[in-house]
N, C-alpha and C positions, 0 to 999 in steps of 0.2 A: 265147569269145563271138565270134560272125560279124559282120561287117562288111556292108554293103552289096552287097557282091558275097558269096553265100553260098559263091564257094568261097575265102576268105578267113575265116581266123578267130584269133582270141587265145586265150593262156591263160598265165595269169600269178599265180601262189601265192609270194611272197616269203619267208612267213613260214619260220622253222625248227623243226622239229620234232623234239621228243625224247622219246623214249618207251620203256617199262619201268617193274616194279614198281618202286619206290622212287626213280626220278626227279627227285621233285619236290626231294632233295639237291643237285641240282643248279644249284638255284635261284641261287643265292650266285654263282656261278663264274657262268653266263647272265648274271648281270645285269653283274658287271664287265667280262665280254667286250663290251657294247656301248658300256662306256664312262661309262657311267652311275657316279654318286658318291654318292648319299642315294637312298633307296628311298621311295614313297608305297604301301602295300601296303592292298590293297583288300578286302575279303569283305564279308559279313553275317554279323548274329548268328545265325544256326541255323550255319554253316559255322565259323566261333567257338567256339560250343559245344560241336560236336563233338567237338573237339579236331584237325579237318583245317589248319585254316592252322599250328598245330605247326612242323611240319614244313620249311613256308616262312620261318617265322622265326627256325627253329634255323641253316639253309642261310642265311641272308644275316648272321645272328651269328657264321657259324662263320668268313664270307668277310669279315668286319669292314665290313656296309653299315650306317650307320646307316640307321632307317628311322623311319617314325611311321604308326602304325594305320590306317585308316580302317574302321568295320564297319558301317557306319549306311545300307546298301543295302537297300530293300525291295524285294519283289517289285515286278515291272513300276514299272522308277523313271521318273523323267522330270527335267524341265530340274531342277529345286528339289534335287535328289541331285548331278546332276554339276557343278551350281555349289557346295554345298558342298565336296565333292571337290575343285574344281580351285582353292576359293579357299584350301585348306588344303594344295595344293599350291606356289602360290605363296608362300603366309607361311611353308612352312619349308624353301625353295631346294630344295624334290625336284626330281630330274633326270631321274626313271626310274618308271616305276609296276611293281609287280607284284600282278596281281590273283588270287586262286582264289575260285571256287565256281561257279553255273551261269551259262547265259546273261545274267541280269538283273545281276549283280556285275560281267561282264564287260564287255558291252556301255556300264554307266556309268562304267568305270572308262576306257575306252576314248572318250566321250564328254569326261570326265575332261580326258585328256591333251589331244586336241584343244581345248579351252575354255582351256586352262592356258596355253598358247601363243601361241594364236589371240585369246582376248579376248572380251567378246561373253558370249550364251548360246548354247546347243548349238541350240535353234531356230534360230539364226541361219544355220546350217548344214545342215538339212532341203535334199535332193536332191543331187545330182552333183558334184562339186570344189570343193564354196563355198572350205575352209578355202586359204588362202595358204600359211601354215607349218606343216611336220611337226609330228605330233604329240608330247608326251612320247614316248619307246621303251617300249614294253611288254613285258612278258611275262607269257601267260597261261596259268591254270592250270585247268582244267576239273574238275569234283567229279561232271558229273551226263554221261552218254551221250547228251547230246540236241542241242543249238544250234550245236554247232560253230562258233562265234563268235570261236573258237581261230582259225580260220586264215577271217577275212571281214573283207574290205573296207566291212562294211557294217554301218552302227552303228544299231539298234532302240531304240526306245526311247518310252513313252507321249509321244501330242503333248500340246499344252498343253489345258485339261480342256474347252474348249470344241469341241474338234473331234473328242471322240468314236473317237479310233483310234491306231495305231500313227505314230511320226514317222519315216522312214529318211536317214540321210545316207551316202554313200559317197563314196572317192577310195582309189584306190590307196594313196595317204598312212596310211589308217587302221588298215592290216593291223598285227596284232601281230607284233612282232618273232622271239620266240618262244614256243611252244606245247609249253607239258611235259605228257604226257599219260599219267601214274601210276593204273595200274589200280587200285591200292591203296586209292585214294581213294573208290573207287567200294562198297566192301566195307560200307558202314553206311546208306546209302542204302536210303530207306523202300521197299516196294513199289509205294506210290501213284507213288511220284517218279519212280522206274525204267522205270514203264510209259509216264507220258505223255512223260516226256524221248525216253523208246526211240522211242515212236510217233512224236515230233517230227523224229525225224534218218530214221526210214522214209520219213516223207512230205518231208524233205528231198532225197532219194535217187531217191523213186519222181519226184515233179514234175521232178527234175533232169532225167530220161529223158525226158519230152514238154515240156519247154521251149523257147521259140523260137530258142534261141541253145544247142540241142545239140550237142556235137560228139563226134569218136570218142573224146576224152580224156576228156571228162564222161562221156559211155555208160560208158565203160571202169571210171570207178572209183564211179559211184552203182548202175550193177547189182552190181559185187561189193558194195558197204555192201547193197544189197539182200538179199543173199545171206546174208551174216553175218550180219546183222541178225533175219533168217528164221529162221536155222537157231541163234541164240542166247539173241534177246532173252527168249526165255519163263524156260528157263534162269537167264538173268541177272538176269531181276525176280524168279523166284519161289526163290530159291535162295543159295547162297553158294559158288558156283561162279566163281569167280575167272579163268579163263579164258575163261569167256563174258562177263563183266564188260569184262576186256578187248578180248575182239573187237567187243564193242558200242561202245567206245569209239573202236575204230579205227574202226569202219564212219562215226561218228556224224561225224569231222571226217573223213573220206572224202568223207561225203555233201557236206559245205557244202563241198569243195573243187573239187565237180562243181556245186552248184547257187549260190553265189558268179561261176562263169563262164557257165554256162547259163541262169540264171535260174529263179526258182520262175514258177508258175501259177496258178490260180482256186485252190484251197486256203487257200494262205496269206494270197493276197488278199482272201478273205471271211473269213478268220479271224481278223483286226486287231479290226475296229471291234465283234466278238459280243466276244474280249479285253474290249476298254477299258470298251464300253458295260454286260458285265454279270458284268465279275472272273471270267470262266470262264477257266482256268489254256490258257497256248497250247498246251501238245501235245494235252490233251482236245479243244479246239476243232477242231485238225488234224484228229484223228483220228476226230471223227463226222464230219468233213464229208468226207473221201476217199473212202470206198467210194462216195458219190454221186455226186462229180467221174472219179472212174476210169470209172467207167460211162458217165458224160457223155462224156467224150474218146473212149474206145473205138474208137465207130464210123468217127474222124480216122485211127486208123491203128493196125488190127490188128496188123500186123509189129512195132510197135515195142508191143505187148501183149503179145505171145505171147514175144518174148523176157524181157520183164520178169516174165513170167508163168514161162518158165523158172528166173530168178532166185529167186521164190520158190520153187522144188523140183517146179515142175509138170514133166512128162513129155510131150513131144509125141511120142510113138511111136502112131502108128496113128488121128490125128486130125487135121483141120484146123487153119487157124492160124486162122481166125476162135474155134474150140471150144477152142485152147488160152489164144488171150486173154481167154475168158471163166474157165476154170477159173486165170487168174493173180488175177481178179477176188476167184472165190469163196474162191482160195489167203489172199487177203488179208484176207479174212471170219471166216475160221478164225483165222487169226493174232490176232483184235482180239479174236474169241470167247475163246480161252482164256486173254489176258492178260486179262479183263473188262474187258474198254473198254466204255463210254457207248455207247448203238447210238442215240441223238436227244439233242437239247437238248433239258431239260426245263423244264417251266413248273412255278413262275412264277422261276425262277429265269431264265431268258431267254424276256422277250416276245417269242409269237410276234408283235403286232400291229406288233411295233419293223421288222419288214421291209422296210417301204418304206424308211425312215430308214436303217436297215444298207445298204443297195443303196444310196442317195444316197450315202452315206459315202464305199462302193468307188468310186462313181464318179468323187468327187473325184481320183483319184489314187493316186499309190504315196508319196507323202513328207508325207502326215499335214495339210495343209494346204489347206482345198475351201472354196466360197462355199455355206451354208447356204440361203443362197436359190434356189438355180438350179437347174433342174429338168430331168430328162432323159426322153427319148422310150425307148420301153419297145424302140424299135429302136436304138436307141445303142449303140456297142459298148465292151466293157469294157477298161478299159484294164488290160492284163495278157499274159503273156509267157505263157500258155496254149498247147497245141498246137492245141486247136480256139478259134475264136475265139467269144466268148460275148456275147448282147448282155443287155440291162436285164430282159429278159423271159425270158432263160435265166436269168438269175443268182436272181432274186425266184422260181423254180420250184423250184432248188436251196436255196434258203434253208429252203421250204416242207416238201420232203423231209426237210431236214434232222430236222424236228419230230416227223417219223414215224421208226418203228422199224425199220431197214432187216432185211430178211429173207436167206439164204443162196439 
């Protein structure tokens, strides 16, 4: 992340990471390395039933941690999840959380610890350093190649139901401690899940690259997730190829280790409040609204197009860089085509009429909390880490596209 003087910048990953098939044995051993005495171990029920947490609770029986379950995570949870959590964190002196399954398990589980600590609800905590004290120590365990939440300072999670969006809280504080990342787990994983997870960690890769706080470290490791990504995910969704499974997985907390310090974009920032507002799963959303938004940024800056455009397998031999950041464009069209990705939100599953209101939403902010009343000039600009910058009248155009079917 850059500082006010742009030749100054941070970059700061704490967490530890361990990676390889069968891994997640090592869960037991992780967790007494940090010191930790009693386990809160987190999932959901589809992750449960799989028979994927197994594996975590054979490793911390085998390492003698007592533990006590928790699986009662639903998709996109919010405050009412991680106050359960953390009050059954308190009533049985756990000192340590370990979570697996996707983003949503994660994220509450990590909401979880801070609340367990801290006090309060996890609203309380929406935007930049609220919490005082560290959180429980975590270690997390990923099931799905998408959120990379493994290794983020940055906790998501639905805001309270009146506000229509995403809540985010962040502090250095929140990072997991460590991040076991067992290809293995990836092996039973539906097609649906594998695509919009895959798209979710692409479009966390691609926005890392034109975010306002890019640096060479971020370029450096969200065009190679770019890369991997390209040249696997199809593979990896459509298949039982185990090695692309893997490399997806690496790419996916690759990517949120580039876009945790650089910042996402208009993407994700429009993609909250379509989320909350009409249960459209987050990487589908992502991923119809990117081909719009890549197109949008474009013209801010070819150079960093046509490299990205590289990243997907394009070839700049005997071409311009304006015509190779357009064929990174089309490169990424293909990509969505043959996973069958969503090419529009559809009605009446998301209103289009809901537009203005989705664009208010965005406007309120990035931490889930805005005055329903207040109304903004169609020249206002959006508050977002974007490479170009977009105002009320950009945004509600992109919305509108989004409802059409975008062509190659």
């Amino acid at each position: 992340m850059r500082t006010a003087d742009s030749n100054i910048f941070t970059f700061y990953l704490p967490t530890r990471i361990i990676h390889g098939p069968g891994s997640v044995q090592e869960t037991g051993n992780q967790f007494r390395a940090l010191g930790s005495t009693k386990a809160l171990v987190i999932t959901d029920k589809g992750v449960r039933a799989a028979g994927l947490a197994d594996g975590v609770l054979q490793s911390l029986e085998k390492s003698k941690v007592p533990h006590v379950l928790f699986d009662d995570v639903e998709e996109d949870p919010g405050g009412a999840t991680v106050a359960k959590g953390a009050k059954l964190a308190v009533k049985e002196k756990c000192n340590g959380i370990v979570v697996i399954g996707g983003g949503s398990p994660i994220c509450a589980a990590r909401g979880m610890g801070v609340v367990a600590t801290n006090g309060g609800e996890i609203q309380d905590y929406a935007g930049i350093n609220k919490a005082t004290k560290p959180p429980l120590p975590l270690i997390a365990i990923p099931t799905t190649a998408g959120s990379g939440t493994e290794v983020s300072q940055f906790i998501v999670l639905k805001a309270p139901k009146q506000f229509h969006t995403k809540m985010v809280a962040g502090s250095p504080m929140y990072f997991p401690r460590v991040a076991i990342l067992d290809p293995l787990l990836l092996k039973s994983l539906p097609f649906g899940q594998a695509v919009a997870s895959g798209v979710d960690a692409l479009g966390h890769a691609v926005e890392a690259c034109w975010a306002s706080f890019a640096t060479p470290i971020t370029d450096a490791l969200a065009l190679q997730a770019v890369s991997m990504l390209s040249q696997n995910l199809r593979s990896a969704a459509m298949s039982d190829d185990i090695d692309a499974k893997e490399a997806c997985l690496i790419a996916s907390t690759m990517a949120n280790m580039a876009c945790g310090n650089s910042r996402l974009g208009l993407v994700h920032t429009m993609s909250s409040p379509v989320e909350v507002m009409f249960k459209v799963p987050h990487g589908i959303a992502v991923g119809i609204l990117l081909p719009h938004i890549m197109e949008f940024n474009l013209p801010a800056s070819h150079e960093r197009f046509a490299t990205l455009a590289q990243a997907l397998g394009e070839s700049g031999d005997g071409i311009s860089t304006e015509e190779l950041a357009l064929g990174g464009l089309a490169a990424m069209k293909e990509l969505l085509i043959d996973l069958q990705f969503p090419r529009k939100f559809s009605e009446p599953q998301v209103d289009r009429k809901a537009i203005p209101e989705l664009a208010s939403i965005v406007m309120g902010g990035p931490y889930g909390i805005y005055d329903r009343a207040k109304k903004f000039p169609m020249t206002a600009p959006v508050p977002s880490f974007n490479l170009r910058k977009a105002t009320m009248a950009d945004m509600i155009g992109l919305y509108e596209k989004a409802f059409d079917e975008w062509e190659l």
